[in-house]
C-alpha positions, 0 to 999 in steps of 0.5 A, spaced: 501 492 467 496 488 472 499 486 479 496 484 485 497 488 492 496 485 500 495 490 505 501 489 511 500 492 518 504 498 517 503 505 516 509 509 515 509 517 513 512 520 506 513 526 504 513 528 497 517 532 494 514 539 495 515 537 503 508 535 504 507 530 509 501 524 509 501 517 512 501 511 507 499 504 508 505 499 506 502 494 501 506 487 499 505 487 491 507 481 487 507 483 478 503 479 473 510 477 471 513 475 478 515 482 480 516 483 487 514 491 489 512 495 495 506 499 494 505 505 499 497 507 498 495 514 501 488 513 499 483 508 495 476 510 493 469 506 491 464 510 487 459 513 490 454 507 486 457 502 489 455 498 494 462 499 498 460 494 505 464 489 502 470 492 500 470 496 508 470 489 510 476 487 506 480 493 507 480 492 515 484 485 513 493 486 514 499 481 515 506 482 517 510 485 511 515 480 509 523 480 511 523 483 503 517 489 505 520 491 510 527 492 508 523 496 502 520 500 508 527 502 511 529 504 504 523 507 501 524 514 497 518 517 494 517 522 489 
């Protein structure tokens, strides 16, 4: 599966399944195939041999989430 992501401006908290607690970035996400999805990203990681100045740069920039998004937002169940 391929898909693309956009970061949005909300953080929310999940829970998994043990009880453990983390905050999560909501991402937008839309499949190669026209899927639309909601991402919740607790981490994201360059190799240390990469030149992450770029990638930093990138990962300071969110929009609104859309009406959809947001619906997923109140909704969301994590396992």
């Amino acid at each position: 599966m391929k898909a693309s992501i956009e970061s949005t401006t909300e953080v929310v908290t999940i829970r998994d399944l043990e009880g453990n607690v983390c905050k999560a970035r909501v991402w937008a996400g839309l499949s190669e195939k026209g899927v639309r999805f909601t991402a919740y990203i607790t981490n994201v990681q360059v190799a240390r041999t990469e030149d992450n100045s770029q990638f930093e740069r990138e990962l300071q920039e969110h929009s609104q989430p859309d009406a959809a998004t947001r619906r997923a937002i109140e909704l969301r169940f994590v396992i």
